[in-house]
N, CA, C and O atoms as a GROMACS GRO file, in nm:
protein
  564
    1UNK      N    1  -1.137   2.720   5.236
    1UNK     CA    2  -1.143   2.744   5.379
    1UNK      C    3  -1.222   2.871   5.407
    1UNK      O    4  -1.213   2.972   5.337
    2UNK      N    5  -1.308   2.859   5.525
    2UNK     CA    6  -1.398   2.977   5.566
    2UNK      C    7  -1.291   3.083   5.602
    2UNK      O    8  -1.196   3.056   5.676
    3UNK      N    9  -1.312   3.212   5.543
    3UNK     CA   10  -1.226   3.350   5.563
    3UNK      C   11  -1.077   3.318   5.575
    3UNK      O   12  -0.999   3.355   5.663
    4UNK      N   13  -1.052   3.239   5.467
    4UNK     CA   14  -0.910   3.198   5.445
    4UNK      C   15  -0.842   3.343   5.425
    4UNK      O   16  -0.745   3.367   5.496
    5UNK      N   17  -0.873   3.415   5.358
    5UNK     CA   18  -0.760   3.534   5.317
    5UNK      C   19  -0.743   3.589   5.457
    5UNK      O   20  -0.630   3.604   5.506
    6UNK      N   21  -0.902   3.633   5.551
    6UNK     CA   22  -0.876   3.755   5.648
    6UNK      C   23  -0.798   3.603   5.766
    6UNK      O   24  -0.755   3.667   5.862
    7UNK      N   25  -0.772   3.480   5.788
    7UNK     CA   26  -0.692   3.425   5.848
    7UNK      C   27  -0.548   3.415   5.810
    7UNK      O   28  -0.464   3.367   5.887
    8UNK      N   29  -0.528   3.450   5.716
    8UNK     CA   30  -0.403   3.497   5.630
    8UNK      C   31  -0.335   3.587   5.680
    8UNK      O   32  -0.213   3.597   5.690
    9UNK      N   33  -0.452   3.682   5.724
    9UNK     CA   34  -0.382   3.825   5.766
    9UNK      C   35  -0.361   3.851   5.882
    9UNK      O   36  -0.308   3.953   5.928
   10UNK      N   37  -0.406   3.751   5.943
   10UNK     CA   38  -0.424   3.830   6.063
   10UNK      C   39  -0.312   3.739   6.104
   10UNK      O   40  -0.227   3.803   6.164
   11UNK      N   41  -0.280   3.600   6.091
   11UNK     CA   42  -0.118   3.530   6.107
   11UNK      C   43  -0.005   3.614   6.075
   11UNK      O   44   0.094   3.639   6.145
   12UNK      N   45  -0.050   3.673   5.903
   12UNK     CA   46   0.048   3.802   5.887
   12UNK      C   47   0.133   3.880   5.986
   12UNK      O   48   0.254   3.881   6.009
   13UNK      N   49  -0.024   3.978   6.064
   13UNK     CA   50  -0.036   4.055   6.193
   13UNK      C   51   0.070   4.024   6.253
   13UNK      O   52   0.149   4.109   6.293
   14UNK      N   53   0.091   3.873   6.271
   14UNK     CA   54   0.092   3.803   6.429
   14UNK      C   55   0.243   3.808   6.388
   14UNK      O   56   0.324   3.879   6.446
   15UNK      N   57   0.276   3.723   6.277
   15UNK     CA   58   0.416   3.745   6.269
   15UNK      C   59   0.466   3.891   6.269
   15UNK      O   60   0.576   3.893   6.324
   16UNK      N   61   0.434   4.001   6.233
   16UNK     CA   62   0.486   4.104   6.238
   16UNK      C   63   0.489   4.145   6.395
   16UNK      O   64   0.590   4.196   6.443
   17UNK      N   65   0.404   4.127   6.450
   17UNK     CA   66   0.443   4.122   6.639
   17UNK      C   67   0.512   4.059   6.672
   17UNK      O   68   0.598   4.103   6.747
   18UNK      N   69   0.513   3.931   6.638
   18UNK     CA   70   0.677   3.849   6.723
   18UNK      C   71   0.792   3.904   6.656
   18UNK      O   72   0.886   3.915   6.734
   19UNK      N   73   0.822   3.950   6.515
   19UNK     CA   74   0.972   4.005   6.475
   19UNK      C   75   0.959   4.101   6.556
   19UNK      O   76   1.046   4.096   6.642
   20UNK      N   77   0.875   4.206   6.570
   20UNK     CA   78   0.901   4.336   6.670
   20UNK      C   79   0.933   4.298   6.770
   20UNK      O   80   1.044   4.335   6.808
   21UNK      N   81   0.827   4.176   6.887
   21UNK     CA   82   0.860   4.222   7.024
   21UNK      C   83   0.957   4.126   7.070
   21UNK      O   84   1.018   4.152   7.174
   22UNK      N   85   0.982   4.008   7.002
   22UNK     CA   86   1.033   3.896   6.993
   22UNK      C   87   0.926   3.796   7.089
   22UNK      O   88   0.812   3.830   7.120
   23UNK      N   89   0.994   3.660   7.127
   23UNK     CA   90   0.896   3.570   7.170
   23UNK      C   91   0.903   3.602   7.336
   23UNK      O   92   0.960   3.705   7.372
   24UNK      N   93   0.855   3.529   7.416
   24UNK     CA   94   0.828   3.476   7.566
   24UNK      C   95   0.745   3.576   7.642
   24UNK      O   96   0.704   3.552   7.755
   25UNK      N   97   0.712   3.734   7.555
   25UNK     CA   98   0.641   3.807   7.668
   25UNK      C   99   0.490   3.758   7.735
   25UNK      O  100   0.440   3.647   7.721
   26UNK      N  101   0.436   3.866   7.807
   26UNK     CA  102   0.317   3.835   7.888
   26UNK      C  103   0.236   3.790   7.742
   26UNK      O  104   0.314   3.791   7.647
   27UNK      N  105   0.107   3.753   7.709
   27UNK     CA  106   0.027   3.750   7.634
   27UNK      C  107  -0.071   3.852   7.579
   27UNK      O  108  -0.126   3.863   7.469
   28UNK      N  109  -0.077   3.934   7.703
   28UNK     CA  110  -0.163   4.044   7.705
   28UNK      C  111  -0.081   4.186   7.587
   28UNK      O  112  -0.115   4.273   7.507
   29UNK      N  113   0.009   4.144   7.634
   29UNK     CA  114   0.104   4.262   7.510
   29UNK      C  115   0.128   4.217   7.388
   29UNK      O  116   0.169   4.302   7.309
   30UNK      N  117   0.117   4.129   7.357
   30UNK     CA  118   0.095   4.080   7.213
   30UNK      C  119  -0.096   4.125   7.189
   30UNK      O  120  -0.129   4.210   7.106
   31UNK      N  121  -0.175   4.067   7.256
   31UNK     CA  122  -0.284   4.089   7.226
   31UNK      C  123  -0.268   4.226   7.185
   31UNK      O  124  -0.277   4.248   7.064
   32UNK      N  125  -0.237   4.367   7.299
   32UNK     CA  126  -0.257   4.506   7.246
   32UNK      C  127  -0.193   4.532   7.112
   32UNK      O  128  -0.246   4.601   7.025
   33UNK      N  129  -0.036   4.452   7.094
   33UNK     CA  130   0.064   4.474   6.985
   33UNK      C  131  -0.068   4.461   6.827
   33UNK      O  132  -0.092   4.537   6.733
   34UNK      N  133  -0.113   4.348   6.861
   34UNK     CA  134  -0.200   4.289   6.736
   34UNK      C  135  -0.314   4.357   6.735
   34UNK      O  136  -0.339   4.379   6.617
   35UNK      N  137  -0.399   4.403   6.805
   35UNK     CA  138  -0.480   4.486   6.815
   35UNK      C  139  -0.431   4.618   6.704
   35UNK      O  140  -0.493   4.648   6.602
   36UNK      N  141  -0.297   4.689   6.756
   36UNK     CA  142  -0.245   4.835   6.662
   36UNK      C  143  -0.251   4.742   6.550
   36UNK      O  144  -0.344   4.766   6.474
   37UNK      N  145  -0.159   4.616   6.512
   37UNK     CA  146  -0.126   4.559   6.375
   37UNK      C  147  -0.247   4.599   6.266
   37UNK      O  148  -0.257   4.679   6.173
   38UNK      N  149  -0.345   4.488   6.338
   38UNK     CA  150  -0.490   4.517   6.268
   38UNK      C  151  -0.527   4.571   6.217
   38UNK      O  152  -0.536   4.547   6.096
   39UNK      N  153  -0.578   4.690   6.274
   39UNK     CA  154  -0.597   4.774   6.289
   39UNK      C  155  -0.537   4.909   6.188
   39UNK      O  156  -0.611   4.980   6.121
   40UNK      N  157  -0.403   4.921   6.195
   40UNK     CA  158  -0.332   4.945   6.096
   40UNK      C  159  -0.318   4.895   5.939
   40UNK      O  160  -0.271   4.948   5.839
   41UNK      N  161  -0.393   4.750   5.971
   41UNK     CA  162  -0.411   4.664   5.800
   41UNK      C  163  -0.569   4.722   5.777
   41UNK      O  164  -0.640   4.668   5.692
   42UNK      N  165  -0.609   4.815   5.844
   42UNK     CA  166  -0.777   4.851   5.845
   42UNK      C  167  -0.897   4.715   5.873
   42UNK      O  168  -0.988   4.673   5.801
   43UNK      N  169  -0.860   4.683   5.979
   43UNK     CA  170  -0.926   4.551   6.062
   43UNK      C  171  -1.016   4.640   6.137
   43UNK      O  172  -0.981   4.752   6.173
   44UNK      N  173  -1.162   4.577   6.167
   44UNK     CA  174  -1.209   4.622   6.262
   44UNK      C  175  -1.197   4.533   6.370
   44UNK      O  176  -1.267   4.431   6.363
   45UNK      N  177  -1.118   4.549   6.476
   45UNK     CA  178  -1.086   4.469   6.605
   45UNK      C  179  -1.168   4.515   6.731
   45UNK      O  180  -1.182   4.630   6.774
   46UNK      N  181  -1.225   4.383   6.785
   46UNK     CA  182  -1.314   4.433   6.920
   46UNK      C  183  -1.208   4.314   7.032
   46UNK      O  184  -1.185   4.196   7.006
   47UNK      N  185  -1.172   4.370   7.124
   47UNK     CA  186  -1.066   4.352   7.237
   47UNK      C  187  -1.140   4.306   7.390
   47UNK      O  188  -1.145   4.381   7.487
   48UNK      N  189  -1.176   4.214   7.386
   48UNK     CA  190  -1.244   4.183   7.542
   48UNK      C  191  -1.343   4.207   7.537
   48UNK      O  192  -1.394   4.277   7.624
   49UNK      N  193  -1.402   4.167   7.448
   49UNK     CA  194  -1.625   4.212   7.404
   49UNK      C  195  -1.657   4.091   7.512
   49UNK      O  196  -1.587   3.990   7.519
   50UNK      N  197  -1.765   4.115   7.589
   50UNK     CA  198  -1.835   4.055   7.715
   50UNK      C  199  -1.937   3.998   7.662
   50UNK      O  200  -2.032   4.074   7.641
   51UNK      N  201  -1.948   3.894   7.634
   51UNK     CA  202  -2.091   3.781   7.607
   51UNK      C  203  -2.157   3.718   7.720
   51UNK      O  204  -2.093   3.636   7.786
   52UNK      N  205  -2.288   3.749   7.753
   52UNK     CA  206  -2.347   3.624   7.879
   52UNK      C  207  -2.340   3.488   7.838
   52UNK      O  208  -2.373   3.440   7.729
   53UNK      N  209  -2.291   3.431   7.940
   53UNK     CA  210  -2.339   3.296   7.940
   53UNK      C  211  -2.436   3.247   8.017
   53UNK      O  212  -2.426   3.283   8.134
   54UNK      N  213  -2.539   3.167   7.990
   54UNK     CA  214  -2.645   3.057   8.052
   54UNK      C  215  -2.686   2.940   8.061
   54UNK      O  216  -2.687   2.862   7.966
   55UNK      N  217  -2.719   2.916   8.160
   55UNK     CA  218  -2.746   2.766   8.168
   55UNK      C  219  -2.875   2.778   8.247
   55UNK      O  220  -2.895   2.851   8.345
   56UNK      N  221  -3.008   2.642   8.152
   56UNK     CA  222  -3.098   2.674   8.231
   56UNK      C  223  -3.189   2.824   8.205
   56UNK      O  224  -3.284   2.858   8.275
   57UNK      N  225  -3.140   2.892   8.103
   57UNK     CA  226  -3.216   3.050   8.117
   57UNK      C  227  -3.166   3.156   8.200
   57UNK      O  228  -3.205   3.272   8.208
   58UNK      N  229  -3.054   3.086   8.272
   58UNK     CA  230  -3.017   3.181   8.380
   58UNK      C  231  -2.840   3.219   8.357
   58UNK      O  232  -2.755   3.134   8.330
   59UNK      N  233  -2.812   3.379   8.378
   59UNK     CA  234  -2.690   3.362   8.344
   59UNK      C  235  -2.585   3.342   8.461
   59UNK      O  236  -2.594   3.394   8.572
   60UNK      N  237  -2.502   3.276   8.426
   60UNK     CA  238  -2.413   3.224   8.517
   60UNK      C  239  -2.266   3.277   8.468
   60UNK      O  240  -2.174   3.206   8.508
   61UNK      N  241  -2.236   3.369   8.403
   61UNK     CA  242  -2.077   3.473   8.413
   61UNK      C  243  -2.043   3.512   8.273
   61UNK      O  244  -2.074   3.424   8.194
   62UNK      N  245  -2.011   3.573   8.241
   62UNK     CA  246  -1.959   3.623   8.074
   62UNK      C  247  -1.807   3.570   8.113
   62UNK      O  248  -1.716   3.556   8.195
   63UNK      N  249  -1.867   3.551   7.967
   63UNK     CA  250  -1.674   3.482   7.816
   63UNK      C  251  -1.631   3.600   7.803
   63UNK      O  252  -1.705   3.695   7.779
   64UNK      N  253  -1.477   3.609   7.821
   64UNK     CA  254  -1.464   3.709   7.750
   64UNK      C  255  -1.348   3.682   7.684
   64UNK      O  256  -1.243   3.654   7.742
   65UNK      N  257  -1.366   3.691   7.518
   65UNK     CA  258  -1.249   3.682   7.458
   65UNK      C  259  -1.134   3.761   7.401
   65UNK      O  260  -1.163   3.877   7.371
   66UNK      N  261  -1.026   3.727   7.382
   66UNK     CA  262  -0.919   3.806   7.359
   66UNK      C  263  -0.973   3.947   7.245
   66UNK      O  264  -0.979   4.068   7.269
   67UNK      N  265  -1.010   3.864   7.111
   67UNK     CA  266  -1.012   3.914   6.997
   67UNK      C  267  -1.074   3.889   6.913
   67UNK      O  268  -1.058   3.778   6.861
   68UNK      N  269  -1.180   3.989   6.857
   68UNK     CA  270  -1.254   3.960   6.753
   68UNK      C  271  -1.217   4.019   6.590
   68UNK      O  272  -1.256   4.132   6.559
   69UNK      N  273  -1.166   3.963   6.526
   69UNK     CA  274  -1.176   4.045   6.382
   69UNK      C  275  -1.271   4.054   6.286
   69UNK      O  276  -1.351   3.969   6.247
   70UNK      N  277  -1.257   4.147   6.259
   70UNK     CA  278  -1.386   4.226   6.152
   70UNK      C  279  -1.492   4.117   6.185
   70UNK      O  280  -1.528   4.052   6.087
   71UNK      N  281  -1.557   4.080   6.322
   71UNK     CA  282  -1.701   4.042   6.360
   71UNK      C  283  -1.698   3.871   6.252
   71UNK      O  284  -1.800   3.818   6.207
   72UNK      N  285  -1.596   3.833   6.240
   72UNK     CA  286  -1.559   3.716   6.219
   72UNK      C  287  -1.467   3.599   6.271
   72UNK      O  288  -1.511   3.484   6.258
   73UNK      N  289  -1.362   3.616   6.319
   73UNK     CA  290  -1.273   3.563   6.345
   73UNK      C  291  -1.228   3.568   6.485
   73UNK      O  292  -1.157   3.666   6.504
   74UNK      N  293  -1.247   3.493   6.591
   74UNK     CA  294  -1.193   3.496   6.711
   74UNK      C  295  -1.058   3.470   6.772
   74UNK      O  296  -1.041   3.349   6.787
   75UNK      N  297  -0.930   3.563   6.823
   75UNK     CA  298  -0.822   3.549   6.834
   75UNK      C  299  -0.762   3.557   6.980
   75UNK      O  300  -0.757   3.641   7.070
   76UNK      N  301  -0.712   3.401   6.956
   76UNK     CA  302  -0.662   3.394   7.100
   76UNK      C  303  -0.510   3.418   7.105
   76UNK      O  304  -0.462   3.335   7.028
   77UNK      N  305  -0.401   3.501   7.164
   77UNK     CA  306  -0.297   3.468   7.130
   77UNK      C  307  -0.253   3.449   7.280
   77UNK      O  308  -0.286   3.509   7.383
   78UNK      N  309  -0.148   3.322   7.250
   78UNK     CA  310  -0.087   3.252   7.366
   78UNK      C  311   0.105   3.257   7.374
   78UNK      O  312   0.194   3.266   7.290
   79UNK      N  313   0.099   3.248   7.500
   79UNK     CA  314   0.250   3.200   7.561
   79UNK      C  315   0.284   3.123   7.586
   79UNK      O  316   0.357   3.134   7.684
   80UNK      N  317   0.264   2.959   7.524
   80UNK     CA  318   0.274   2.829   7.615
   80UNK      C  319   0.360   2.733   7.505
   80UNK      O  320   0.413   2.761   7.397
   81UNK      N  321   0.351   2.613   7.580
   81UNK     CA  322   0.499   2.571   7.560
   81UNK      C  323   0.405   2.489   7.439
   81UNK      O  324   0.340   2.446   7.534
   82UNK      N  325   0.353   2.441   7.346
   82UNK     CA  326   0.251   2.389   7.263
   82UNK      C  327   0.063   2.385   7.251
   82UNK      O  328   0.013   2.329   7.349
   83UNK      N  329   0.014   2.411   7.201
   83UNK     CA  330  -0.093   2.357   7.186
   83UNK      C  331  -0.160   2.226   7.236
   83UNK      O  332  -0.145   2.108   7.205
   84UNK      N  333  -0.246   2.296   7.335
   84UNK     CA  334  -0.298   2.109   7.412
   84UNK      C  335  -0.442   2.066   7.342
   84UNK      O  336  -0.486   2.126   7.244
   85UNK      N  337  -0.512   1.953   7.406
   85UNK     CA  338  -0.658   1.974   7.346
   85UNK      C  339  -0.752   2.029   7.417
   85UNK      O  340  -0.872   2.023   7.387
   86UNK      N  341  -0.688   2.109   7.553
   86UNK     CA  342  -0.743   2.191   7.613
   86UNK      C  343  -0.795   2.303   7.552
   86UNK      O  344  -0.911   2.344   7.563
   87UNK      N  345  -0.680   2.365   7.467
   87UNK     CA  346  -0.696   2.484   7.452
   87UNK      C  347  -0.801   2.481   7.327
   87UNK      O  348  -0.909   2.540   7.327
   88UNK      N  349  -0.754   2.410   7.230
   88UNK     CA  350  -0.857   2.320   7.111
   88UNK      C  351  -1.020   2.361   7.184
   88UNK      O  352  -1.098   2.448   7.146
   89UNK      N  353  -1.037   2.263   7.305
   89UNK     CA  354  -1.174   2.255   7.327
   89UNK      C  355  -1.217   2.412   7.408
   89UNK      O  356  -1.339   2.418   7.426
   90UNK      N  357  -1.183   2.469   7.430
   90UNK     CA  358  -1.171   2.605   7.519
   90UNK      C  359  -1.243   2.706   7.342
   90UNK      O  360  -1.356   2.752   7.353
   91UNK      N  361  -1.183   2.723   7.227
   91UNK     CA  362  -1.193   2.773   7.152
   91UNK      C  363  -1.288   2.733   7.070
   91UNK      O  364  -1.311   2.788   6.962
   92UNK      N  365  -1.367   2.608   7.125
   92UNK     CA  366  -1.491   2.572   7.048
   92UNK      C  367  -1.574   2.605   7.126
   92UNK      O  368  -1.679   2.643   7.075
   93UNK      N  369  -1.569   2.605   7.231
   93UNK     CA  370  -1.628   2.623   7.332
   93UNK      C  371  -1.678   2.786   7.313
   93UNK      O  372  -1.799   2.808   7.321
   94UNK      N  373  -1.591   2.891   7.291
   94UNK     CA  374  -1.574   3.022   7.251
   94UNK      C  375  -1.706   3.062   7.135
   94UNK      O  376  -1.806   3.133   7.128
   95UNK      N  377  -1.641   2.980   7.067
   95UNK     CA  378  -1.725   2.969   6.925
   95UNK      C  379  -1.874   2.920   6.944
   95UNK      O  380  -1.966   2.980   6.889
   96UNK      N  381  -1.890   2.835   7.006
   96UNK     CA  382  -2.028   2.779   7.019
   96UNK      C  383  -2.085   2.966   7.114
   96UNK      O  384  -2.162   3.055   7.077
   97UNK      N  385  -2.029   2.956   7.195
   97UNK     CA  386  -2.048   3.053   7.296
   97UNK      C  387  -2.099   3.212   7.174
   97UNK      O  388  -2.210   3.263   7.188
   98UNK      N  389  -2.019   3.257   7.086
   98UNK     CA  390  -2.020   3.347   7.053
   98UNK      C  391  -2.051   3.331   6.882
   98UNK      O  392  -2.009   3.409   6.796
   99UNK      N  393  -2.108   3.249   6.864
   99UNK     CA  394  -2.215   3.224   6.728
   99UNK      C  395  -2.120   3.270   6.614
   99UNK      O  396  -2.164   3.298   6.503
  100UNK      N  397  -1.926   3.279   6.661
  100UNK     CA  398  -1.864   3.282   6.539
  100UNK      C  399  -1.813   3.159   6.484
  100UNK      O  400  -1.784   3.068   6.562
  101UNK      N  401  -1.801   3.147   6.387
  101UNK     CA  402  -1.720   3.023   6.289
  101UNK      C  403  -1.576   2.988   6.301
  101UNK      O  404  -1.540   2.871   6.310
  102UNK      N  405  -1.492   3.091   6.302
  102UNK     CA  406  -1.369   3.069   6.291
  102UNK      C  407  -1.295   3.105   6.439
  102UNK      O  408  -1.341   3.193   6.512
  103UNK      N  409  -1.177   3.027   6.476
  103UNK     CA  410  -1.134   3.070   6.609
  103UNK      C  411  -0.985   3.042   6.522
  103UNK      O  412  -0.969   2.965   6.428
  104UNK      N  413  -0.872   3.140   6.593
  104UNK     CA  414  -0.752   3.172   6.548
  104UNK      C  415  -0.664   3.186   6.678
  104UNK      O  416  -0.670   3.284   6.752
  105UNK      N  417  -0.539   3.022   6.711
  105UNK     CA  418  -0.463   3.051   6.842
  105UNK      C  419  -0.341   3.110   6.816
  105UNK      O  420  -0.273   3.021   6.766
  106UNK      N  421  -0.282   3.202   6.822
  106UNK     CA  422  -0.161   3.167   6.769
  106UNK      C  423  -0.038   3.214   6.928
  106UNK      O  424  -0.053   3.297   7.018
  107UNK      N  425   0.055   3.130   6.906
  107UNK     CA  426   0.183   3.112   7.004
  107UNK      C  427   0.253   3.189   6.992
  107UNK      O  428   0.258   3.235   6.878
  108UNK      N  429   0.332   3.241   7.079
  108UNK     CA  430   0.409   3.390   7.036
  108UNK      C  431   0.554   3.312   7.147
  108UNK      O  432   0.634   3.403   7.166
  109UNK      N  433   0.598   3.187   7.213
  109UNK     CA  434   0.647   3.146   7.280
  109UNK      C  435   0.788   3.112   7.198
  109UNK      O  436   0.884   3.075   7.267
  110UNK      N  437   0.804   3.124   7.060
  110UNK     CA  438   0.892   3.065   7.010
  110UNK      C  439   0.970   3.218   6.924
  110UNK      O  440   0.933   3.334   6.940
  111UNK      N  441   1.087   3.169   6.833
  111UNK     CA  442   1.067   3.281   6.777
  111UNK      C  443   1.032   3.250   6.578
  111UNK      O  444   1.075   3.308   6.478
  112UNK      N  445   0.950   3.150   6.594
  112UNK     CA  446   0.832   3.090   6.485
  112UNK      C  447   0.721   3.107   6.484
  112UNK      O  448   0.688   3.012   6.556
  113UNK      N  449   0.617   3.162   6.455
  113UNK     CA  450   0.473   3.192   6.504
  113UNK      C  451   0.418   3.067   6.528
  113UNK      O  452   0.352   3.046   6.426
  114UNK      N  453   0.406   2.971   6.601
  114UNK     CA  454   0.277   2.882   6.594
  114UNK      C  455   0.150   2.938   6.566
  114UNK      O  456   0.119   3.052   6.601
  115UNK      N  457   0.066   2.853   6.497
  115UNK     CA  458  -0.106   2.857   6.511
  115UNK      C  459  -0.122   2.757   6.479
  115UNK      O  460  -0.044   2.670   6.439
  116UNK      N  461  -0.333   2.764   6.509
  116UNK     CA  462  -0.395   2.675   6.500
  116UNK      C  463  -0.525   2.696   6.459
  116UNK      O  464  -0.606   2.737   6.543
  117UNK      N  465  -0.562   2.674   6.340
  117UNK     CA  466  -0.744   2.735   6.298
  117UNK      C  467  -0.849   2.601   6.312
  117UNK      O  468  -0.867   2.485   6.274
  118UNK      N  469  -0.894   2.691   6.384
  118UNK     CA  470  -0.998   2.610   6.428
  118UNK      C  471  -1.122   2.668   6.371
  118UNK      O  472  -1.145   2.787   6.351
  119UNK      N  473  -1.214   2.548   6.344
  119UNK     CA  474  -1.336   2.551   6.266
  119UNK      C  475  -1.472   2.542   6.350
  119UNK      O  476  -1.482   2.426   6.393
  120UNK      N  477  -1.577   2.616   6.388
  120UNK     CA  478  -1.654   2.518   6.430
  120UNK      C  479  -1.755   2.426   6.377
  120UNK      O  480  -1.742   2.412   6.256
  121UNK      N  481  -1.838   2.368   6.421
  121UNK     CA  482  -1.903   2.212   6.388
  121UNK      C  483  -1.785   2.135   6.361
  121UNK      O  484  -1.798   2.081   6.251
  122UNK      N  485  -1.715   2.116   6.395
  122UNK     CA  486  -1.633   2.000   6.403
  122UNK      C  487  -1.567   1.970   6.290
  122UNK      O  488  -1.539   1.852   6.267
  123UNK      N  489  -1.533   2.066   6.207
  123UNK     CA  490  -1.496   2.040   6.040
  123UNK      C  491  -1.313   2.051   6.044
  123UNK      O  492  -1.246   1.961   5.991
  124UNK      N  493  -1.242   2.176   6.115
  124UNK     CA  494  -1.110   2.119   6.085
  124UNK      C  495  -1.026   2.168   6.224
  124UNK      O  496  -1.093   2.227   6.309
  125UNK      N  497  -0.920   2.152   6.245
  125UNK     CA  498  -0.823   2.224   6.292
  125UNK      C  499  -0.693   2.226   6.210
  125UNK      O  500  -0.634   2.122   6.182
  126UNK      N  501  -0.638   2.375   6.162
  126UNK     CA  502  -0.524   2.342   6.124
  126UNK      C  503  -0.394   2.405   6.193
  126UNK      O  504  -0.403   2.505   6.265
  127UNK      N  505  -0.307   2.358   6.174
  127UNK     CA  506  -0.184   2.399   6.230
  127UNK      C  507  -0.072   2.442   6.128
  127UNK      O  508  -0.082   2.415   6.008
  128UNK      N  509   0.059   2.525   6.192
  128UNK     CA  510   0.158   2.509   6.142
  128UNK      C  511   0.286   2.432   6.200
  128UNK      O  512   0.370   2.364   6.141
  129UNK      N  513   0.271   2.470   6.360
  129UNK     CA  514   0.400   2.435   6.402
  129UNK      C  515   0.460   2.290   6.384
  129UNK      O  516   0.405   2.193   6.436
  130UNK      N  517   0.566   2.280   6.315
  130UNK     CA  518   0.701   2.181   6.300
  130UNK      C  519   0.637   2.127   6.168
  130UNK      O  520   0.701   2.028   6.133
  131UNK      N  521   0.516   2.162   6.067
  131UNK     CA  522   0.518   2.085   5.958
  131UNK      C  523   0.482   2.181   5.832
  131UNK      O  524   0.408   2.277   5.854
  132UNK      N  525   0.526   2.160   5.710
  132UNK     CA  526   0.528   2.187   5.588
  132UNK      C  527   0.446   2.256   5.557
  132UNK      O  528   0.467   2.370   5.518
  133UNK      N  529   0.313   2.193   5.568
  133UNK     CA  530   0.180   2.172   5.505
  133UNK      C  531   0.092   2.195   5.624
  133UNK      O  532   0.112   2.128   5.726
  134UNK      N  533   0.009   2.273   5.621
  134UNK     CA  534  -0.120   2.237   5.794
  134UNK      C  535  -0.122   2.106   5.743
  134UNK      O  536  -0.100   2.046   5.637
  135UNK      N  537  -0.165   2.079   5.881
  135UNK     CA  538  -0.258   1.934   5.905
  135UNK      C  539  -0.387   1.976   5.933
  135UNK      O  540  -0.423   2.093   5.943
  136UNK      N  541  -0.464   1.863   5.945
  136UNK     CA  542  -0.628   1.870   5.959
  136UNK      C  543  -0.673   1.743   6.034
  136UNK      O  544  -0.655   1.629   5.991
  137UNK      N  545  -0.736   1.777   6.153
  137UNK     CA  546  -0.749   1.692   6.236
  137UNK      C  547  -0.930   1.734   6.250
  137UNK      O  548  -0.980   1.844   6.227
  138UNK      N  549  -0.991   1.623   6.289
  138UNK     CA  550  -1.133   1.657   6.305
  138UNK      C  551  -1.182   1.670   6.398
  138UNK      O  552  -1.143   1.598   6.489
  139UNK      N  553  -1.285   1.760   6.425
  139UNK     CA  554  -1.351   1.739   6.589
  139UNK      C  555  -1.482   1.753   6.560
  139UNK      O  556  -1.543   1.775   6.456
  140UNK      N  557  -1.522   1.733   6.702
  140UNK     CA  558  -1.709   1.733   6.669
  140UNK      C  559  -1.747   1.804   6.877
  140UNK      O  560  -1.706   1.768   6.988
  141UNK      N  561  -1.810   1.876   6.844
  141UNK     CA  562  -1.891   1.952   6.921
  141UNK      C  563  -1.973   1.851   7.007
  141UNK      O  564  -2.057   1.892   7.087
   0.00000   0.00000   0.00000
């Protein structure tokens, strides 16, 4: 798997923020929580980096995403009641947008970490929540 270890860690991160703050808060305080985590594991984390978007040559509004790790890994962390294929296509969308490979959701709603790694070109998504083993489901751009 592409940057399997630094996706390792940064789930790590994530669980060490939900035992601290526990589950259901805003999203935005987990984001800062994981930001110190990181950061503290000697991550270089960029927090709301502004990308143009265009269509046509012309720009029409900046992405802005939660979380970037070490200029690899894009991190969304959420409060919701599961993973839709909204959010799936939102994070490829990210990725296409911001010429990174790996996108990282993870759920802070439970007091289990959900995630979900997402690949881009359409190669995997994996998950944890309610099973053993990730699964791997395919998508295409």
């Amino acid at each position: 798997m592409k940057y399997e270890e630094l996706t390792r860690d940064i789930i790590g991160a994530a669980m060490v923020v939900l035992n601290e703050l526990k589950p259901g808060l805003d999203e935005k305080l987990y984001e800062n929580a994981l930001l110190i985590e990181l950061a503290g594991r000697n991550h270089s984390v960029e927090q709301q980096r502004e990308y143009p978007v265009r269509y046509k040559g012309k720009f029409i509004g900046k992405l802005i995403p939660d979380l970037i790790v070490d200029a690899k890994v894009l991190v969304d962390p959420k409060v919701v009641t599961a993973f839709t294929d909204t959010h799936i296509a939102q994070m490829l969308g990210y990725l296409n947008i911001t010429g990174l490979e790996v996108a990282l959701l993870l759920n802070f709603s439970e007091s289990k970490l959900a995630w979900k790694r997402i690949v881009s070109g359409g190669i995997e998504a994996r998950t944890n929540k309610g099973l053993s083993t990730p699964a791997e489901t395919k998508f295409s751009l």
